[in-house]
Structures are given as C-alpha cells and as structure tokens.
MARNU-915496 format. One record per residue (C-alpha): x, y, z. Coordinates in steps of 0.25 Angstrom, whole numbers, padded with zeros to 4 digits, always signed. Example, Ala and Ser with C-alpha at 12.3 -4.5 7.8 and 13.67 -1.06 7.14 Angstrom:
! residues 2
+0049-0018+0031+0055-0004+0029
//
This chain:
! residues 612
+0371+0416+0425+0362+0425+0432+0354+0427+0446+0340+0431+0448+0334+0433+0463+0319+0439+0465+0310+0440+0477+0297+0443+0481+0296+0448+0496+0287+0458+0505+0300+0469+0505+0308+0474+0493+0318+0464+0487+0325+0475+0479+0337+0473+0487+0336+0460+0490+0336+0457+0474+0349+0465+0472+0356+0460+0483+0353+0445+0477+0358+0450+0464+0371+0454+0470+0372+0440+0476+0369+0433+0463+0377+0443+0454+0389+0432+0454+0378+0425+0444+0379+0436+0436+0380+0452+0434+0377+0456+0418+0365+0466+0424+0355+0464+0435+0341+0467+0438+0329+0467+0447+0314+0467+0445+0303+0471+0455+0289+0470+0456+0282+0482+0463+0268+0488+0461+0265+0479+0448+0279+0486+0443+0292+0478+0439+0302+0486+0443+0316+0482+0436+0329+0486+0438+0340+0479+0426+0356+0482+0426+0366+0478+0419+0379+0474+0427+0381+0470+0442+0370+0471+0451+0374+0483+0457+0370+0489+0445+0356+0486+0448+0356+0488+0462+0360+0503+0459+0348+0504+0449+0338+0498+0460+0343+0507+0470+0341+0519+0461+0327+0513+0457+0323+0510+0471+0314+0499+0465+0309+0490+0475+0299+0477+0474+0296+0464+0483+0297+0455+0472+0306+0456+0461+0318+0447+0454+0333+0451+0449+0342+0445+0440+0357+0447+0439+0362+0443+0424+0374+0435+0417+0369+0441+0404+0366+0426+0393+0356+0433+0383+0357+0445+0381+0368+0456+0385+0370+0461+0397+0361+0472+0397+0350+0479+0405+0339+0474+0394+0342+0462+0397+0345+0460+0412+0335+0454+0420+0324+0455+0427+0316+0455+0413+0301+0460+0410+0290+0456+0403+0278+0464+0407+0277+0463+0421+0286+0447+0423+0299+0452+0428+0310+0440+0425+0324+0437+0432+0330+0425+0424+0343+0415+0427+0346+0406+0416+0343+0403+0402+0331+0402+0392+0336+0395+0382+0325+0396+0373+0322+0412+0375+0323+0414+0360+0313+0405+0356+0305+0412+0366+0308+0426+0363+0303+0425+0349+0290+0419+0355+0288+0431+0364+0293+0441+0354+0283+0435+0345+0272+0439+0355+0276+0452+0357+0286+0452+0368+0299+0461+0367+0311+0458+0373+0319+0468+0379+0332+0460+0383+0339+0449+0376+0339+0438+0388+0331+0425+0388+0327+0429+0401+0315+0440+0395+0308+0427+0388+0303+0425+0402+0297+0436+0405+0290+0437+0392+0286+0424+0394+0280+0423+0408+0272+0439+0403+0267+0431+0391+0262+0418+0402+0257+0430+0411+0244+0433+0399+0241+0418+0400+0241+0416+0417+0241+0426+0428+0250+0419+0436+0264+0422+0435+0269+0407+0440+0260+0401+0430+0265+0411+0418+0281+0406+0424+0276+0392+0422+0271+0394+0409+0284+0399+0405+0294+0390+0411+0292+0379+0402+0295+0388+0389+0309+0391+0394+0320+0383+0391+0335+0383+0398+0338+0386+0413+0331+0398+0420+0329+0406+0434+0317+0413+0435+0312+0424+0444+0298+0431+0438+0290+0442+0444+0279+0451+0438+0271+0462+0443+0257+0457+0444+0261+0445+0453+0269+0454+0464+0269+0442+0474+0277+0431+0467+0290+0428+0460+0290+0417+0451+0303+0409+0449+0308+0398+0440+0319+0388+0442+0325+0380+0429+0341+0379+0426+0346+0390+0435+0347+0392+0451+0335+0399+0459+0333+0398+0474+0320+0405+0483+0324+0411+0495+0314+0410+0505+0310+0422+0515+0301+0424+0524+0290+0434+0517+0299+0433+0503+0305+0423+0492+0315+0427+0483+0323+0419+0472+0337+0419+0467+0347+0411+0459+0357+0410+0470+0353+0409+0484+0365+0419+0488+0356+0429+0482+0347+0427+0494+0355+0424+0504+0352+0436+0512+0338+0436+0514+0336+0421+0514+0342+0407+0518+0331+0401+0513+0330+0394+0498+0321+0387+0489+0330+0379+0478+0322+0379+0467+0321+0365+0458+0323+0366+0443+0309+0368+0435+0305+0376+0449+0295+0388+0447+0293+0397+0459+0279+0408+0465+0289+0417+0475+0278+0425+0484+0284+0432+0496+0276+0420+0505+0278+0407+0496+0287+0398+0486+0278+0392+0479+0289+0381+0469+0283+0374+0456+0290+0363+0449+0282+0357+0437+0270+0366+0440+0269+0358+0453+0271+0367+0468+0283+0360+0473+0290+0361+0487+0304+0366+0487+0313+0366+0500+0317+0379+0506+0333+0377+0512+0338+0386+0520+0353+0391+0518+0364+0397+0529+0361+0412+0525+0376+0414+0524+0377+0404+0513+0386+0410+0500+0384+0407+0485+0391+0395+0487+0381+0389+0495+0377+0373+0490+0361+0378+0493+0353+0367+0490+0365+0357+0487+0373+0347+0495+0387+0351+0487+0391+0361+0481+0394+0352+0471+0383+0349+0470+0377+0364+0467+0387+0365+0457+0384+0356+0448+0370+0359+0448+0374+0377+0446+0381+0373+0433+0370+0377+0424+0369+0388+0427+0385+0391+0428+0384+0388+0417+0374+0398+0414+0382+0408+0420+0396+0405+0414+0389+0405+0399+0383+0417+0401+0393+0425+0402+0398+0422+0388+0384+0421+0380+0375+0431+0375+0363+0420+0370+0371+0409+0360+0384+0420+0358+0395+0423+0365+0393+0436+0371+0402+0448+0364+0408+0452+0379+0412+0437+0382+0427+0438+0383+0429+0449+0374+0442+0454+0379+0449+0438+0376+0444+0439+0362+0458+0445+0357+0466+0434+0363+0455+0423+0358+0457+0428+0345+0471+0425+0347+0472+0413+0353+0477+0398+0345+0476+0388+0356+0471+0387+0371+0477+0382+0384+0468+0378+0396+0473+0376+0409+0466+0371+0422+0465+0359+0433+0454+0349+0437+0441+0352+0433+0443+0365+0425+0455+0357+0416+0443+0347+0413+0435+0360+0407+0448+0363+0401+0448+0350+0393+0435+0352+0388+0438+0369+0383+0450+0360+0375+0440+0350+0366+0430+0365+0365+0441+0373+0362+0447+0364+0350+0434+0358+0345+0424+0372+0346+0436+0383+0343+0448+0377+0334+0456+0381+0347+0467+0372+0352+0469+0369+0366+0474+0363+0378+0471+0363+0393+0480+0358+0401+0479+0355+0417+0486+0366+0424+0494+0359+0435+0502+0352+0420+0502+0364+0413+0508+0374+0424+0520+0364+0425+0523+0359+0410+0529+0372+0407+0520+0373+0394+0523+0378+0382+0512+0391+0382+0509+0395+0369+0505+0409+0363+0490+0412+0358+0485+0404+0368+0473+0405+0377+0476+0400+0391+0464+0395+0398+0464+0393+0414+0452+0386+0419+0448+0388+0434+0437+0387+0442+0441+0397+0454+0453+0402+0445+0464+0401+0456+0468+0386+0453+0483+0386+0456+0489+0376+0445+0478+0383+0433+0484+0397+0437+0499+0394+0439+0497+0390+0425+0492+0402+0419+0499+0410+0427+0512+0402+0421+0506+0402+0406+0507+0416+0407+0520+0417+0410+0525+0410+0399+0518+0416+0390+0523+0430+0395+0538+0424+0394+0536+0418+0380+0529+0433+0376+0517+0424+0371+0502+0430+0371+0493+0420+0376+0478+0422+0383+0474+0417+0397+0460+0413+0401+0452+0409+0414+0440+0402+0415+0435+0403+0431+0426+0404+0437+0431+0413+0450+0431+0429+0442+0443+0435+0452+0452+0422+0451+0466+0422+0448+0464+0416+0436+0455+0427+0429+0463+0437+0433+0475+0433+0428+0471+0426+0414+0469+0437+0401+0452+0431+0400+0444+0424+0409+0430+0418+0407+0421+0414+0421+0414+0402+0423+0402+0407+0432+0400+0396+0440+0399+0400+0453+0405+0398+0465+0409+0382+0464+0412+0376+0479+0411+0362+0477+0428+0357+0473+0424+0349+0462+0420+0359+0449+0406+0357+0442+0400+0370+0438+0415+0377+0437+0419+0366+0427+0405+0367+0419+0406+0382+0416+0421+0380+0413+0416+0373+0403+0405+0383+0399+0415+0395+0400+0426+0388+0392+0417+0385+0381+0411+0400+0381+0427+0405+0379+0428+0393+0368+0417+0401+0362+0422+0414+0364+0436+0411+0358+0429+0402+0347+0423+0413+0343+0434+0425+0343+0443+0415+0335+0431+0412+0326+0433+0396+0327+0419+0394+0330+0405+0399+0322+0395+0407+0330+0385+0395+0328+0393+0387+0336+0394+0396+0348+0380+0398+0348+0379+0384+0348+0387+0382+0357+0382+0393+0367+0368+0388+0365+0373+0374+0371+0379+0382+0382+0366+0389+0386+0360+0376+0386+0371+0367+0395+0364+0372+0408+0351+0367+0406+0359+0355+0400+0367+0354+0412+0354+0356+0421+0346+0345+0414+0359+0335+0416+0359+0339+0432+0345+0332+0431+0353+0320+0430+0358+0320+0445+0352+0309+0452+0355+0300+0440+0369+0304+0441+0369+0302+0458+0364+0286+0454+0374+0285+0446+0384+0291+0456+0379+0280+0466+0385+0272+0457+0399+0277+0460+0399+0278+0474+0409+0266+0477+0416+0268+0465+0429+0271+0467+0435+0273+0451+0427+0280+0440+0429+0282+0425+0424+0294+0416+0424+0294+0401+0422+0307+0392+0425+0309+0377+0428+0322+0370+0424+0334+0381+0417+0323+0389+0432+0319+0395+0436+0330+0403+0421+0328+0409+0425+0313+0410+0438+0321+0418+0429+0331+0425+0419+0319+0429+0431+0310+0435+0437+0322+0443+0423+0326+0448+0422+0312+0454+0436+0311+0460+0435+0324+0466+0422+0323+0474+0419+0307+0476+0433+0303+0477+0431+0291+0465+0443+0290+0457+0439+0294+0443+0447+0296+0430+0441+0300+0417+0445+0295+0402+0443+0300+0388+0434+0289+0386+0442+0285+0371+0453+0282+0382+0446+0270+0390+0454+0260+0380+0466+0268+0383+0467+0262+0397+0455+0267+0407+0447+0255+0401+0457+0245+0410+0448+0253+0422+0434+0249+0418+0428+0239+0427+0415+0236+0434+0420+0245+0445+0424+0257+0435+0413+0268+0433+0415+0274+0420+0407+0287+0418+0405+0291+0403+0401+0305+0398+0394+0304+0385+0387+0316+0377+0383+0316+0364+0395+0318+0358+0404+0315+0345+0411+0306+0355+0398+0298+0361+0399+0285+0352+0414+0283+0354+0410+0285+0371+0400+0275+0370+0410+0266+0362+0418+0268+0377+0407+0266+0385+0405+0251+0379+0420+0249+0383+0419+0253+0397+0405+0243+0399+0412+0232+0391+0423+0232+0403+0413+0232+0414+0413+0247+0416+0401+0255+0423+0396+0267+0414+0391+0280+0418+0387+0289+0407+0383+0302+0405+0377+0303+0392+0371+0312+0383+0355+0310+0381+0355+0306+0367+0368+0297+0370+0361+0284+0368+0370+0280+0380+0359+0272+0390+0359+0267+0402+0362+0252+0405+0370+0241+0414+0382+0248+0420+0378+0260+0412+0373+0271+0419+0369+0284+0411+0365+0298+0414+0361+0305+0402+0365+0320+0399+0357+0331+0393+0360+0332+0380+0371+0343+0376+0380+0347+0366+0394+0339+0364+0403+0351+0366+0394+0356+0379+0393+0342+0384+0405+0343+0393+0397+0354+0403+0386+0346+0401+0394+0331+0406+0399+0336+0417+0386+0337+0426+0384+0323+0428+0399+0321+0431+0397+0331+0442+0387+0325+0447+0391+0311+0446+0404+0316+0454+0395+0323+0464+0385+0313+0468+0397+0299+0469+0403+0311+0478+0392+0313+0488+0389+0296+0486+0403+0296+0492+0401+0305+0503+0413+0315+0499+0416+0330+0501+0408+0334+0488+0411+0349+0488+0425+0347+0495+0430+0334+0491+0445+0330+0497+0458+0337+0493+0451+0345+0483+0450+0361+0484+0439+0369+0474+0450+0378+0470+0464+0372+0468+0473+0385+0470+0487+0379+0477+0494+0369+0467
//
C-alpha cells in the first residue's frame, strides 16, 4: 500500500531518501514526504502526488539531514491530501507508517481526550501521539516504541525518529515488509530492498514482532524485549524488484506478500470502512445501467471468476455468469445488451480471454447493442486495460513464480471491491453492509498473516503426500472453486494428478475413488454449509479415505486417526475464500519442493499464456 525508507548516516541522506522513494513509488504515489532531523529541528517536506513532486519541493528547500525517514502513500484513511501525507509529527517524534492500525479510533479518542490534536485523518498520526505521550514517562525513545507496540492492532511498518535522540532510528516490523540495509558507517531501512539497492547489497530481513535501534555503527534487533541475532545476506547488487531475497522460490515469496497485496489492491478503493467518492467514478453510468454480468477468464483467474458469480448474486441482486474463455470465444454466444462484461487476467495479454473480448465486442457493435466492458489485472499498460471501457488493478506486484497466489488473492480483493461499487450505484446493497464488509476487508491481511503461521503444520502434512500420486479436494459454496484452485495448484507445481468436487457431488460418482490410497483434502469455514461438509466428511472415512482438513477455529472439526487438521483463523463466510486459499498454496508448494520439481517454472507451463 505504501513504502517508507529512512537512514541514519555520517553524509546527508536527502537524496538518497528521494531516490528510494522513486524506487518504491510502484507501492504507491497518492503524495510523498520526507523528514530530517538537524540541529534538534524536524525538517518536513509533504506532497501530494508522484514523488517528483517532492523532490522539486526539497530541492527548492535545500533541507538536508543525516538521519531522517520518507514515506510514499496509497491514501486508506484519509484523502489524498498534503494534511495527511506522511511523515507525521507529534512534537519532536517524526513517523513514516506501512500498513494498518486497525484500532486508530479507539485510540484517537483517548489521545483527543488528553489534549492531542490531530491534524490528518490517517491512522498513522495515532503513532506519533502515542510514542510523544510514552516519551513524558521514559527517556528513551526504543523504550517509548516498546510501550506502544503493544497498543496497536492490525499490520504495520514503522520508521520513528525524533530530535532529542539525533543518533538512532527506531523501527518496527509487524504485518508489512521492512528490510536494513547495512553499510559501512550507515543503516538505513526500507520496505523493499530495491529501494536500497544502490548504496547497499547488504540486508537484514526483519522477523515478524521485530523492533530495531539503527545508529550509524550498529543494528541492535529486539524480539519480545530480548536482543536477538538476525543474519545479514548479501544480494548481487544488480538484483531487480523481482528478486526472491530471503526465499528459496518465488513462489514461495508470493505467498507470504499477499497481505500486504492485499493491502495495496483495497486501498485504492477505501477511504476507512467506505468506498471512496473517486473509486471508478467514470463506470458509475454504465453501473447504473447494467442487468446481468458476464466473466470471462482461463485457469486460475476463471476460478476468481466463480467465486465474483456466488458474490455478485448473493451480496448485489445481480445475475451472472462466467464462462472459461477458450469455450466462450468458440460457442458463438448469444451477447446480450445491458451487460457488463468482465475479463480477468493477471498480466492482461492472455490470448484466449482477449480474443474473446475482442469478439464480444464485435457482436455487440453488429447487433447495435450497448453493453460495458471491464478488466481486472494486474499489468496497468496491457492490452486488456487499454482496450475494455473500465479497468480496476489488482496491485500485486510483479508475480514470477507460473503458478498464481498473490495475482488470484487480490482478484479476489478487487472483484469484491467492484461488487461493492456497482452494489451500491444500483442500490442493492445498504451502506451497513459495505462497511461491514470493508471492515472484514481491512482485516483479511492480518487474518491471512496469522494463517501463514500455520506453515510448518501444513509442510507435515505435505510429507504426507509425497508418494501420492492422486489427490481429491472438496469445497461447498465459495469453498469449491478453492477446492478448484487448490487441485490445480498441485498439478501444476508437484505433478500429482488432482481433481476437485462440489463436495454435495461425492455420491454422484467421485465417491467410487476413495480408498486408503486417495488423499482427500476438505475446506471447512464456518459456514451455512459446514454441517452438511462434515456430513461428507463421515462418508469419505466410512470408505477408508484419508482427510486433510482445513477448518475454521470454532469448526469443532479435531483431529484424529487418518484425520489431519490444520486449523484457520477465523474469518467471515463471504471473505473466507481469500482467506482458504493460503494453506492450499502452501500445501501445493511444499509436496512440490518434497518432490524435487521446478517450483517457479514447473514443465509445459508459461506464467503468461499469450499464443492459443
């Protein structure tokens, strides 16, 4: 959503902070700022817009500083505005802020009751209140950081500085990406370590719960208010964003960036628990017009398809349909006027899903009919959003690895954000039931963080699989195109032949495949759905099958013989598909590696399919 970079160094870092923003701007450009500490002064530059804005306004400044932080902004709370780009002041504490504090309000209203004023709408100024207030109870400003942490609630980059303590930057890891980068005589910290590439190959991958006292000499890192050791790796120096850093795979990466993809792709859209009054404004006319919708995609991106289907009918009042596009291009479709035509694409040049939009509107001009055409991508210049009427990003970032994770989870985000939107221009949902909703949505990364502490339960489980050469996967409701997406993840990377079932259809013939030999893996949320899926479950034990299930926490679902469960943070039923397909990642991603395949470029399989 956003990137923050600091340093504290024996030479000016002003440029150096500018130039990191420019490489981090990709993570966001609503305004940009800068904060220096020099003689017992914080000197603050704030723009809205692209960084180049506030380059211009430094230059013009000439402020300089050896310590300082900067921030580049996806605006969440608050508009995009110079009030509230970061960094932001309290006092002498400068703060540079990744992420979300979900409880801000509470907080505010405890600050505003001891006398604090805010000057911005962000949940990020909380923070700097806060750690001023510590500051008249300890003079030190890691102690004051500290006694804060534990007050904040959500997922959260930190960079902190303040003028009485010119010789330290303090940082905070919890939720969202930081790296050190370690020189010689200076440290500085950023939220992508493309930001530092120039001035160092060397980097610090912070833990989660990670505090960190930067001097110009020393890393000092603090986990649970115990000094902890944390490697330093050192990187080619040519090394792009795409780099895997600390991981093996890039598959492997991706999963674990998803929440704050997610961050990113929902911010866009959100101003607190509304959709903001910008967020595809110029498509509200043909919203308003629109009676069914039409989704067209391949693979992965037609499983987020099936699940925008049950959330378009179920949330909105709005038929649709989504078909695969290789069918749909060839079936000579009857296309149907007042129709919003959705195509879902991760890189937006897939050969079958625009031959078929391509050909929908040719129809449509021949017939005279007025229909609306959509992209959902995740690639800004591709053919796709240039040639459909609308077109909603999913900020993922680059994805190398060939099979999808974070592209398919903020599909998901971004189709349930347009939902939303067209929800509420036809006014078929209440503005209770978006703020609900949006509230889950600010929550799912933390959600999804909490469920990636599930890893090394889900890699014994995968050792489980490593002979196994069929599998199973079962899914009610939204929970079967995860089912889908779960069984194609495994084929893809490990090579196991996988199918996946509406689990109501096991008595409709994949029950003949259960034997002691047949893994079945079950997805079980708490769900309208859960007793039926456990009524399921019993069947597949009765005829010897092997269960693997991820369940919700309150599920009642335990473990026992030839029943292995992994149990899900607890998330609403409509959210739960982003949610489910984590531990489906990782399940195919560790059996994969077990089996000692290409992970990141399995056989036969291209990241973007762009020849049919």
């Amino acid at each position: 959503m956003c990137g923050i970079v600091g340093g504290i160094a024996e030479r000016s870092i002003t440029n150096i902070l500018i130039e990191g923003l420019k490489r981090l701007e990709y993570r966001g450009y609503d305004s940009a700022g800068v904060a220096l500490i020099n003689g017992g002064h914080v000197l603050r530059e704030r723009r809205v817009g692209k960084v180049a804005n506030l380059e211009q306004a430094v230059n013009e400044s000439h402020i300089a500083g050896s310590l300082g932080i900067a921030h580049t902004r996806w605006a969440t709370h608050g508009k995009p505005t110079e009030n509230n780009a970061h960094p932001h002041v309290s006092g002498n504490v400068a703060v540079v802020h990744n992420g979300i504090i979900e409880n801000y309000q509470e907080l505010k209203d405890d600050l505003e009751a001891l006398g604090y004023v805010f000057t911005s709408q962000t949940d990020t100024e909380v923070v700097a209140h806060l750690v001023n207030d510590a500051l008249k109870s300890t003079p030190s400003l890691l102690e004051a950081v500290r006694q804060v942490v534990p007050q904040l609630k959500g997922a959260y980059a930190l960079g902190i500085v303040h003028t009485d303590h010119p010789n330290e930057l303090i940082t905070v890891r919890e939720g969202s990406p930081l790296v050190i980068g370690v020189g010689i005589g200076e440290n500085f910290i950023s939220s992508d370590q493309l930001a530092l590439l120039p001035i160092t190959n060397r980097f610090i991958y912070l833990e989660e719960g990670d505090i960190a006292r930067l001097t110009r000499t020393s890393i000092e890192v603090f986990a649970d208010g115990k000094r902890v050791e944390r490697p330093v790796k050192e990187l080619d120096a040519t090394v792009s964003n795409a780099s895997k850093g600390e991981y093996k795979h890039y598959m492997l990466k991706e999963i674990y960036e998803q929440p704050e993809a997610i961050q990113q792709t929902i911010s866009q859209a959100l101003n607190g628990n509304s959709l903001r009054a910008d967020f595809l404004k110029n498509a509200e006319a043909d919203f308003s017009r629109i009676q069914q919708v039409q989704i067209i995609a391949c693979g992965t991106s037609y499983h987020a398809g099936m699940i925008a289907k049950y959330w378009f009918e179920q949330l909105i009042d709005v038929p649709a349909q989504v078909e695969i596009a290789s069918e749909f291009r060839y079936r000579s479709p009857v296309i149907v006027g007042s129709t919003l035509y959705i195509c879902i694409s991760q890189s937006g040049e897939t050969a079958d899903t625009l031959a078929a939009l391509r050909d929908t509107q040719k129809r449509a001009a021949a017939k005279g009919l007025s229909i609306s055409t959509l992209t959902i991508c995740n690639v800004a210049t591709s053919s796709m959003v240039r040639e459909t009427n609308h077109s909603l990003l999913t900020l993922a970032g680059p994805e190398i690895g060939v099979a999808s994770t974070k592209a398919f989870t903020t599909q998901l985000a971004a189709l349930m954000l347009l939902i939303l939107k067209i929800g509420q221009v036809k006014n078929t949902i209440s503005a209770e039931e978006i703020a609900a909703i949006t509230a889950e949505l600010w929550h799912t990364p933390k959600v999804i963080l909490d469920t990636l502490q599930n890893n090394e339960a889900i890699l014994r489980l995968s050792e489980l699989f490593k002979e196994k050469q069929h599998c199973l996967f079962l899914g009610r409701g939204t929970q079967f195109p995860i089912a889908l997406e779960g069984a194609l993840k495994l084929k893809e990377i490990s090579y196991i032949h996988a199918e996946a079932y509406a689990a109501g259809e096991l008595k409709h013939g994949p029950l003949a495949l259960v034997d002691n030999d047949m893994p079945v893996v079950i997805l079980a949320p708490q769900d309208d759905m859960l007793d039926k899926l456990k009524s399921n479950m019993e069947e597949v034990q009765a005829r010897g099958g092997e269960l693997f299930v991820f369940a919700d926490v309150n599920s009642g679902i335990k473990g026992k013989d030839r029943q292995h469960v992994v149990h899900v943070p607890n998330i609403s039923a409509v959210l739960a598909p982003i949610v489910y397909s984590i531990p489906v990642q990782l399940l195919s991603y560790h059996v994969a590696v077990l089996r000692g395949t290409d992970v990141d470029q399995p056989r036969n399989l291209a990241k973007s399919v762009t020849v049919e």
